[in-house]
N, C-alpha and C positions, 0 to 999 in steps of 0.2 A: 486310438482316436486321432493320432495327429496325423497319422496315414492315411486316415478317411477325409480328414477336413484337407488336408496338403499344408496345412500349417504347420512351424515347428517352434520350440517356445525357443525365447529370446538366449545367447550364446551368454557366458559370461561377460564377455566386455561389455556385453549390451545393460548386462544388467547392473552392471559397476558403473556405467556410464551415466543410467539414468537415476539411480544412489545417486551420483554427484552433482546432475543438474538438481535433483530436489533437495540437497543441503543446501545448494548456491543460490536457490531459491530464497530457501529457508532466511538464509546470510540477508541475502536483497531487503527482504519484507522487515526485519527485525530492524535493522541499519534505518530504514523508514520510518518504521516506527517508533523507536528512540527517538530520531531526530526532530518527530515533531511531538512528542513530549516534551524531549528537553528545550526546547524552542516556545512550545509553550508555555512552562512556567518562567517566571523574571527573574525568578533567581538561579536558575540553570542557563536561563540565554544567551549569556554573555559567555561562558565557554563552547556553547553549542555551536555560536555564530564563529568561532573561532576555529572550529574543527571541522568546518565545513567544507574545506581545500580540501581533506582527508575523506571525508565521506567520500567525494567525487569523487577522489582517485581509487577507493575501492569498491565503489561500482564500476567504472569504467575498466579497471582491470578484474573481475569478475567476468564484468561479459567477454573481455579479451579473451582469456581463458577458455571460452567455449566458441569462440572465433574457429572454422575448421580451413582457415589458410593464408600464411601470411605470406603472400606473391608480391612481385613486382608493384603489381597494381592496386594491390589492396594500400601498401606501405604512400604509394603516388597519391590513393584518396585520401588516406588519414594527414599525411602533409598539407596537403591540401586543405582541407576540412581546416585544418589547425593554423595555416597559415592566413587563408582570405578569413578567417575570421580574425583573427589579431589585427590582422592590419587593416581592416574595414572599422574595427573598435577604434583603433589608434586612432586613426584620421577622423573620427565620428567623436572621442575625446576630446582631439588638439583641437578643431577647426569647426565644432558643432553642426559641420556637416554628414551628413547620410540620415544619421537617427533625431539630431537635437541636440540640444544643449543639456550636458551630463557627465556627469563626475563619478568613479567606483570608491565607495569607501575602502575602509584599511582593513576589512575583515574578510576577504577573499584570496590574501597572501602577497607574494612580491610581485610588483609589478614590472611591464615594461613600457617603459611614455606612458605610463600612467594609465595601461590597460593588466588587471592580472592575469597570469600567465592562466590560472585555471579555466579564465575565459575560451580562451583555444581548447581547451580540453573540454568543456560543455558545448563547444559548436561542433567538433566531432562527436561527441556521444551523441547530441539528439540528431544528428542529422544521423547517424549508423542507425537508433533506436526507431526513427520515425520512416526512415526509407528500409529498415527488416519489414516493418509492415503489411506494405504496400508493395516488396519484391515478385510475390507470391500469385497476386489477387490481381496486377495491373501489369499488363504485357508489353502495354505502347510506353516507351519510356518518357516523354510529354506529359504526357497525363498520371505518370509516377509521380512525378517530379514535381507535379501541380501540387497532388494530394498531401505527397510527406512535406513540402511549403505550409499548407493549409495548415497540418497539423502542427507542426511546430509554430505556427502563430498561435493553435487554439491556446498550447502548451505556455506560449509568451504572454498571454493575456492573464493567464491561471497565477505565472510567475512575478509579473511586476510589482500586484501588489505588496505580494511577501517581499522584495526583494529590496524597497524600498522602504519600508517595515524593517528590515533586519539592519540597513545601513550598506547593504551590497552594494548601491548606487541611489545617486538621487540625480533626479530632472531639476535641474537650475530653475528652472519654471513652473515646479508644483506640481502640475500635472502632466500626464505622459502624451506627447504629442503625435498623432497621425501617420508623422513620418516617420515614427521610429518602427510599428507596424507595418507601414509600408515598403521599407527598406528591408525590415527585417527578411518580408516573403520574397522579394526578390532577390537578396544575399543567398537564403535558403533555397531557393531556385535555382539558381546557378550550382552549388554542389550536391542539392540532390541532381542533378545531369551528371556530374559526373560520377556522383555512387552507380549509377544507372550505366553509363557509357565503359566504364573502368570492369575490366576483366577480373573477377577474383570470386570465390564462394561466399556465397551470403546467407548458410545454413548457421542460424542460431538461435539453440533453445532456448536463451536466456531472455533472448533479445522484447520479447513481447511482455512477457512479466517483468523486464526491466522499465516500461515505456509505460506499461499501467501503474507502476510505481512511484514513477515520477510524477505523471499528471495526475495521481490521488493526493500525492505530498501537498503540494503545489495547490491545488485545488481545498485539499483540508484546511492546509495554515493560512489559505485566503479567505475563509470562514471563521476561523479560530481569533486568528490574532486581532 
């Protein structure tokens, strides 16, 4: 039969491989769903909110994991990613310019100038999770770069209320101002260009079940809570 069809069934490594994206799945989905369990009841949340440094750093090294190449360029995006976001936080911290007037509470971990470092580690993950997306499906890099923007604002919309809710941050003004949205897509802008421009592989299985993950968390505990 496989001589007839010219097909031939998957090699071992293929099939060890794809074993392991569907435990890392498995890992993703559970980690989720814990987390907004234990977030939503009140007498779990105060440890949940505490371990949420930890969550991120094991999603975001999960999807590493199935990253298929760590180049030049790819290492120049993730700096990157990592860097224009810290220091776009900072200055939007110290000087209540770019986003508003806004403070990080103390359950997101150690800070620097009073941004936590995990924050760089969330602008690189959604900006890798939401430009996997759209690598595929959108050719002109322009109009990549538009979409995975869009998206990570949809994702920041779904996020602020939880976020503010948890003690992550708060708006010195109560409510969340325009510009924090509008800044946001154009910070997002500027490094989905360079996910897009930057030379390196952007085959990853993880990457999309990691990005419906998020935005159902995000979206659930902005219902829940």
């Amino acid at each position: 039969m496989t001589s007839m069809t010219g097909s031939k069934p998957p090699s071992a490594a293929e099939l060890i491989k794809n074993h392991k994206v569907t435990i890392a799945k498995g890992v993703v989905l559970i980690l989720h769903l814990v987390g907004i369990a234990g977030l939503y009841w009140e007498a779990s949340r105060p440890f949940f909110q505490l371990v949420t440094p930890l969550h991120l750093v094991l999603v975001t090294g999960l999807l590493l994991v199935f990253h298929t190449g760590f180049n030049r360029h790819f290492l120049v995006f993730a700096f990157s990613a990592f860097a224009i976001g810290m220091v776009t936080e900072i200055v939007g911290v110290n000087t209540g310019l770019i986003f508003g007037e806004y403070h990080y509470g103390p359950v997101l971990g150690p800070k620097i100038l009073g941004v936590p470092v995990m924050i760089g580690v969330n602008w690189f993950l959604m900006v890798y999770v939401t430009g996997g997306v759209w690598y595929r499906i959108l050719e002109n890099d322009i109009l990549a770069a538009l979409a995975g923007a869009v998206l990570m604002v949809a994702m920041d919309l779904s996020m602020e209320p939880v976020a503010i809710k948890l003690d992550f941050w708060q708006w010195e003004t109560g409510g969340i101002p325009l510009s924090n949205y509008l800044s946001w897509f154009f910070i997002a802008f500027v490094i989905q260009m360079l996910y897009r421009k930057l030379t390196f592989p952007r085959d990853n299985k993880l990457n999309f079940f990691v990005f419906i993950n998020l935005l159902l968390f995000f979206f659930v505990l902005a219902i829940i809570l």
